[in-house]
C-alpha positions as CSV (number, residue, x, y, z in Angstrom):
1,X,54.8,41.4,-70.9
2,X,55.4,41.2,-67.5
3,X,57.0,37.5,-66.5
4,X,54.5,37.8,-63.9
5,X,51.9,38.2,-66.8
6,X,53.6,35.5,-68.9
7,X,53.6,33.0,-65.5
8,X,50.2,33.7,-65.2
9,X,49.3,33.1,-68.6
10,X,50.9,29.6,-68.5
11,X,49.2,28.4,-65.8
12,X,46.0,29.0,-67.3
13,X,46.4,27.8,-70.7
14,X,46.7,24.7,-72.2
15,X,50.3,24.6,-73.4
16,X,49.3,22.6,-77.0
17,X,46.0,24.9,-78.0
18,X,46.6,27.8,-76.4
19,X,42.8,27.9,-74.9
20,X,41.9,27.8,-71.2
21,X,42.6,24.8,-69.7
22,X,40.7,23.2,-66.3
23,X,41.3,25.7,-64.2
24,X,41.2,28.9,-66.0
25,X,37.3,27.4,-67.3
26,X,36.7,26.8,-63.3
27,X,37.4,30.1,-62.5
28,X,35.2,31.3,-65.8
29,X,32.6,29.3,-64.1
30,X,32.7,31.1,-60.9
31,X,33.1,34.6,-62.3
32,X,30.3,34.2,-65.2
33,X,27.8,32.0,-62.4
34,X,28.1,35.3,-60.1
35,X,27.3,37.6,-62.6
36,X,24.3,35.1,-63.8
37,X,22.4,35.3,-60.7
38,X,23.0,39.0,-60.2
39,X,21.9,39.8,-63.8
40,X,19.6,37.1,-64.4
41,X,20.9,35.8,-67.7
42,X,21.6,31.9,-68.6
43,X,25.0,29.9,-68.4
44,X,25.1,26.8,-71.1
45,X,28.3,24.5,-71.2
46,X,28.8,22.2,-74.5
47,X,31.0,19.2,-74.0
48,X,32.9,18.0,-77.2
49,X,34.4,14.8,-76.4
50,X,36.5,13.3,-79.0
51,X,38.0,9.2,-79.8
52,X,41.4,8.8,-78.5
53,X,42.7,8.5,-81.9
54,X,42.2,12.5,-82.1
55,X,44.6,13.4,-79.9
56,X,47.2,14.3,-82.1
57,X,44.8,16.9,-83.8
58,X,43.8,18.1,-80.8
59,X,46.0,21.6,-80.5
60,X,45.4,22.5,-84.3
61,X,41.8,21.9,-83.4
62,X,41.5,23.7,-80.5
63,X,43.0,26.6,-82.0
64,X,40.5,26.4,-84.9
65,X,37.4,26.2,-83.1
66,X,38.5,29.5,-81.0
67,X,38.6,31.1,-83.6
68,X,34.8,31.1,-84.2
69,X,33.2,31.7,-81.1
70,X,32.2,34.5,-78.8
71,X,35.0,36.4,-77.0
72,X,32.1,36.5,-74.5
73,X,32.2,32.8,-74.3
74,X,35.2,30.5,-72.8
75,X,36.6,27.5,-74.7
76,X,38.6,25.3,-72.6
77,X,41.3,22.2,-73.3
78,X,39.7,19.9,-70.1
79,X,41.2,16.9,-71.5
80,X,43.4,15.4,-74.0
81,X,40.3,14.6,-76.2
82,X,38.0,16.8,-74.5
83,X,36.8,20.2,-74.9
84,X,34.1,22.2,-73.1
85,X,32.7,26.0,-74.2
86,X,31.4,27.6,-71.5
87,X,28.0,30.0,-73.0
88,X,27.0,32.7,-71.3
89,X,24.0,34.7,-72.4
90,X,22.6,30.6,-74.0
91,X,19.5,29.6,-73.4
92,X,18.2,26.1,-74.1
93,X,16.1,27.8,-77.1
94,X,19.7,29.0,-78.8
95,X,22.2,26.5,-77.4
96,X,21.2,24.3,-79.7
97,X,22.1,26.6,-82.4
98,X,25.7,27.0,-81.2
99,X,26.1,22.9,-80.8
100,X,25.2,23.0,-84.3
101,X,27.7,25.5,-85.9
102,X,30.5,23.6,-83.6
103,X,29.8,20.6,-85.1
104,X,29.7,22.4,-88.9
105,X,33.2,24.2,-88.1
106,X,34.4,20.5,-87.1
107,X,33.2,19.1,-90.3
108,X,34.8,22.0,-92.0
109,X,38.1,21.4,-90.2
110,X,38.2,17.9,-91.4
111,X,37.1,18.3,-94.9
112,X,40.3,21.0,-94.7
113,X,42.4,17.7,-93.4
114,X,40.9,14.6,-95.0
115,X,40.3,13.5,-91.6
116,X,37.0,12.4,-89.5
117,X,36.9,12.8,-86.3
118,X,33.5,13.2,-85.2
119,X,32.9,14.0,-81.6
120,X,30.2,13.5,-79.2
121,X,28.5,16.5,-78.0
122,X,26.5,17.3,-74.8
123,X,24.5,20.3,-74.0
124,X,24.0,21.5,-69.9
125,X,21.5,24.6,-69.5
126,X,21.0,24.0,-65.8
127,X,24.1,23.9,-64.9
128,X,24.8,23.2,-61.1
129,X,27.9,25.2,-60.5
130,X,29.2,23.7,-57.3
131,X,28.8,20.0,-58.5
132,X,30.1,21.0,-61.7
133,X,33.3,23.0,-59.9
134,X,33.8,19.8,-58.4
135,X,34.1,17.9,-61.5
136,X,36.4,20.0,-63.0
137,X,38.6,20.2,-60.2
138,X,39.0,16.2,-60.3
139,X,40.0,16.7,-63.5
């Protein structure tokens, strides 16, 4: 690989998970929103926030959770106890249904572990891209 590749790379991924980080997912946002409109298909974002005391778990985590979703969808590091996945194709009919088999491959990931960390979860299916561009680059 190219170390133009490999600098690349770096600066869009989180260095403990491996998964996009802030603003790899901002640029996801962009890129998916545009093809949205033109297409006319939905954008959902999940939020997974996690308790501080997760942390440490976080990178083994992240990489565990990537591991089952979409390669159409974008799972992003956007802070140290957070995590958002970016849905496109999700409408608030099957969001839902995605929330729900996140949370079961968390439960799974801490029955693997002996561990609980049980994270709150929000679901967006009108997302406002700008405002929402703007919170991540705060970030």
């Amino acid at each position: 690989m190219p170390n133009s590749d490999k600098h690349l790379k770096r600066t869009l991924a989180d260095p403990e998970t491996g998964l996009h980080n802030t603003l790899s997912l901002r640029l996801e946002l962009q890129r998916m929103s545009a093809r949205a409109q033109r297409y006319g298909f939905p954008l959902g974002l999940i939020t997974v926030t996690f308790a501080p005391a997760a942390e440490d778990v976080m990178p083994e985590l992240g990489r565990w959770l990537a591991q089952g979703i979409r390669s159409a969808d974008c799972l992003a590091r956007t802070g140290p106890c957070e995590l958002r996945l970016l849905l496109s194709h999700e409408d608030v009919e099957h969001a839902p249904r995605v929330m729900d088999r996140l949370r079961g491959m968390i439960e799974a990931f801490n029955a693997a572990r002996g561990l609980s960390a049980h994270p709150e979860m929000s679901l967006d299916t009108e997302l406002d891209v700008d405002a929402l561009a703007g919170v991540l680059t705060e970030a």
